[in-house]
C-alpha positions in Angstrom: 0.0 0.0 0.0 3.0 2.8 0.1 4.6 3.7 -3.3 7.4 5.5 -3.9 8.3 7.0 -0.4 12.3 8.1 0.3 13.4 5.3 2.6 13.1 6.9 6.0 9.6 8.3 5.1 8.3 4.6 3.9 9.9 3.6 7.5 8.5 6.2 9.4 4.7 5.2 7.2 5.0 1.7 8.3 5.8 2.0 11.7 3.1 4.4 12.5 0.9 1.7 10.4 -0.8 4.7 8.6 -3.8 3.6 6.1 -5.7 6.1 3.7 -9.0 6.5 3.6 -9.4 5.5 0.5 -7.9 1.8 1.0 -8.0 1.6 -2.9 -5.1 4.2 -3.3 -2.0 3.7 -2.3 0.3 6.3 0.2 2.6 8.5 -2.0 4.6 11.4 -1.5 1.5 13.4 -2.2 -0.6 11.8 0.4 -1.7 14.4 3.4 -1.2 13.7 6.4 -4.5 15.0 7.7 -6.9 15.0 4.8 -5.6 11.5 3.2 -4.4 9.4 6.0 -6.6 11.3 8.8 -3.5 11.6 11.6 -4.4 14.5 14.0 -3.8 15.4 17.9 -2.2 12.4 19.9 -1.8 10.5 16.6 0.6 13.0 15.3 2.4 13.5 18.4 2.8 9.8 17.9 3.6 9.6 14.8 5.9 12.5 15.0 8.0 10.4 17.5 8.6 8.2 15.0 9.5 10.3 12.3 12.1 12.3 15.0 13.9 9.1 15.5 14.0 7.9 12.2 14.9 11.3 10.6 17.1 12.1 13.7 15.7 15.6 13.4 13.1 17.9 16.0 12.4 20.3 13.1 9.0 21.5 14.1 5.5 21.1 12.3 3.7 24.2 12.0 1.0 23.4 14.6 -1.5 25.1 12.3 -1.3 21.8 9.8 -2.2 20.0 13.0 -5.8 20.3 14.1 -5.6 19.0 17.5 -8.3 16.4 18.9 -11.2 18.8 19.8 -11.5 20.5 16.8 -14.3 19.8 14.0 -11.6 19.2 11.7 -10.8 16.0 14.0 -14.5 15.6 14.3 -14.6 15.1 10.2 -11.9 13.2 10.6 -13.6 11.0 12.8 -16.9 10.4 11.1 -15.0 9.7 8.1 -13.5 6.4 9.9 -16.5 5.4 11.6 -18.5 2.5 10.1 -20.4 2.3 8.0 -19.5 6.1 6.8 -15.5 4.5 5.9 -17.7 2.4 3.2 -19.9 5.0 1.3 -17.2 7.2 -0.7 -19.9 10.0 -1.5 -20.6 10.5 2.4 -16.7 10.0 3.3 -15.5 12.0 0.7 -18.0 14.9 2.0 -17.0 14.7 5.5 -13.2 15.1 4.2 -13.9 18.0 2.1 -15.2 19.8 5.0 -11.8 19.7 7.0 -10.3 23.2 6.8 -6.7 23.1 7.9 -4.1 23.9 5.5 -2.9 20.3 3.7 0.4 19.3 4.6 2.2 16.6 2.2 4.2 13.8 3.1 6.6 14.9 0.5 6.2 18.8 2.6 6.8 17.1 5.4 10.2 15.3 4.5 11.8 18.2 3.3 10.7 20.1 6.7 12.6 16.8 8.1 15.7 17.4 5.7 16.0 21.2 6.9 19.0 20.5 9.4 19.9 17.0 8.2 
């Protein structure tokens, strides 16, 4: 399910155990983190561990790219997961197009990793 990743990134994707929404398509350097694969809050602290140790870099995200837990783009987030919502693309697809946060690419955030590497 991951294509074409840099080899710390693919690492750093299958560690974390990230899965798009749309389990169809495959994780790319143009996959977002929030509005593809749906990590926000705790789940990016978490998987920003991972990406610090593998990157051995604390370059910082922009928290604004991170909607944290209690915000409705988190709620969107949510009911985009939940079953049987995760199964009917036209009601998925509208609760993801409601998220607001600026996208943030895997490929963005890899060369925000590279900064001071």
């Amino acid at each position: 399910m991951v294509s074409a990743l840099p080899e710390r990134m693919d690492t750093t994707v299958k560690e974390y155990g990230c899965v798009p929404f749309d389990t169809k398509s495959s994780i790319g350097m143009h996959s977002k983190i929030v509005h593809d694969l749906g990590v926000v809050g705790d789940d990016f602290t978490d998987f920003y561990e991972i990406l610090s140790k593998i990157y051995c870099s604390k370059n910082l995200v922009p928290e604004h790219y991170i909607p944290s837990e209690l915000s409705a783009d988190a709620y969107y987030i949510a009911m985009a997961r939940s079953f049987p919502i995760r199964n009917i693309e036209y009601i998925r697809d509208w609760y993801l197009s409601r998220i607001k946060c600026p996208a943030l690419s895997l490929k963005d955030l890899h060369v925000l990793m590279l900064k001071c590497d």
